[in-house]
C-alpha positions in Angstrom: 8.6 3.6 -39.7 7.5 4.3 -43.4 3.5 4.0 -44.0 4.5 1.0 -46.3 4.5 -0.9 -43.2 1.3 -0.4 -42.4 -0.2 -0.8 -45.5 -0.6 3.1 -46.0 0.1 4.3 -49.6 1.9 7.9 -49.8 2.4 9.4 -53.5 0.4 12.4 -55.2 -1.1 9.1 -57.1 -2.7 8.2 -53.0 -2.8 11.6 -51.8 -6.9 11.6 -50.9 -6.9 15.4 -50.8 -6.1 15.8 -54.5 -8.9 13.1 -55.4 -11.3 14.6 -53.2 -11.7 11.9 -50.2 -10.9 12.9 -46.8 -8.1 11.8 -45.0 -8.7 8.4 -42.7 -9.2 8.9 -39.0 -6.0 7.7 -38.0 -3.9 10.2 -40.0 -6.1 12.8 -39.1 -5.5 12.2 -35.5 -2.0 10.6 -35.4 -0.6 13.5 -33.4 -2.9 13.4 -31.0 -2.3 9.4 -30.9 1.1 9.8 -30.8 1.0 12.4 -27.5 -1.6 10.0 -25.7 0.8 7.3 -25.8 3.8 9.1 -25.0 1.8 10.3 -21.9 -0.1 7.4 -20.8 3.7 5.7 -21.2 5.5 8.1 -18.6 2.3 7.6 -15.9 3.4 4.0 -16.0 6.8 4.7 -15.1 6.1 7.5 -12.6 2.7 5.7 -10.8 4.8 1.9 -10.8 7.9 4.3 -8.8 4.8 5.4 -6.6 3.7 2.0 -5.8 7.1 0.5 -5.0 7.3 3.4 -2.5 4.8 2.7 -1.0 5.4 -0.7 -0.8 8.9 0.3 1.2 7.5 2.5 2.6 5.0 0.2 4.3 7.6 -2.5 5.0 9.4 -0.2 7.2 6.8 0.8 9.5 6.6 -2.6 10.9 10.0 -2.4 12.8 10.6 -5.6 15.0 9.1 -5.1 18.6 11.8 -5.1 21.0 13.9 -8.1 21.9 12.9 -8.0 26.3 10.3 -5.8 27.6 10.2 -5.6 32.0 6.9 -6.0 33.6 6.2 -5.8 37.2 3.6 -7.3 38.5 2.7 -6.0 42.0 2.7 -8.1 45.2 0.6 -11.4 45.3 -0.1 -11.1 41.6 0.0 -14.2 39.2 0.0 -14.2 35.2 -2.7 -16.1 34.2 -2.7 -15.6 30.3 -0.7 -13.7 27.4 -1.2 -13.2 23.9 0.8 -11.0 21.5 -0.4 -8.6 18.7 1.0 -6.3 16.3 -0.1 -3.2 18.7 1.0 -5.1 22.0 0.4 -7.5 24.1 -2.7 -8.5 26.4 -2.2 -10.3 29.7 -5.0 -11.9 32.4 -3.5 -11.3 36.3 -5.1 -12.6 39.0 -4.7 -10.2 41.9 -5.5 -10.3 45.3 -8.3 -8.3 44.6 -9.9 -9.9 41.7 -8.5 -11.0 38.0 -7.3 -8.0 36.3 -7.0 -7.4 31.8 -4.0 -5.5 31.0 -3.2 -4.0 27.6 0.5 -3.5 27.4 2.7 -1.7 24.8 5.4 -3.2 22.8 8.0 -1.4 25.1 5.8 -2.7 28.2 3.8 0.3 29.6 0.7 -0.6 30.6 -2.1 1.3 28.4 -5.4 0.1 30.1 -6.4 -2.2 33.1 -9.8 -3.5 33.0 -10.7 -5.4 36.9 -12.8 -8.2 36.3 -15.1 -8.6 39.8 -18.2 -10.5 40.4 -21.1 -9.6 42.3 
């Protein structure tokens, strides 16, 4: 990379500190230029390796729920509704008693029962 290139002119004829003139702001500072670019060019690398791990790292947490979970409903009990999420699964049973709100667990242990009665 001669200065030539880039239109700088080196030579004691171009030399500003033997005619007086300071030197340009870029060659003042071209270390300095030079260091900030090197840096700035390694945070690419390392922070674009931080955000494909996290990526993975993401992608992995959601593991498949498993293939059959076994529920037991107790005795006289009908399944009225289901619906799945990512956290589990929520189910409406009518019981003898009154209609019930289960939240169940991917691996189908019940987290919470809410009885729906009327007065």
């Amino acid at each position: 990379m001669s200065p030539e290139k880039y239109g700088l002119k080196h030579g004691p004829e171009h030399d500003p500190e033997q005619h007086g003139a300071e030197p340009s702001f870029t060659m003042r500072n071209l270390g300095a230029i030079k260091a900030a670019s090197a840096i700035m060019g390694v945070l690419i690398i390392v922070l674009t390796a931080v955000l494909v791990a996290t990526v993975i790292s993401r992608l992995s947490d959601k593991a498949a729920p498993p293939e059959a979970a076994a529920l037991t409903l107790p005795a006289g009990a009908e399944l009225r509704a289901a619906s799945a999420a990512d956290n589990g699964y929520v189910l409406v049973v009518d019981t003898p008693s009154g209609q019930e709100i289960w939240r169940v667990s991917p691996s189908g242990e019940r987290l919470q029962v809410i009885s729906v009665t009327q007065k």
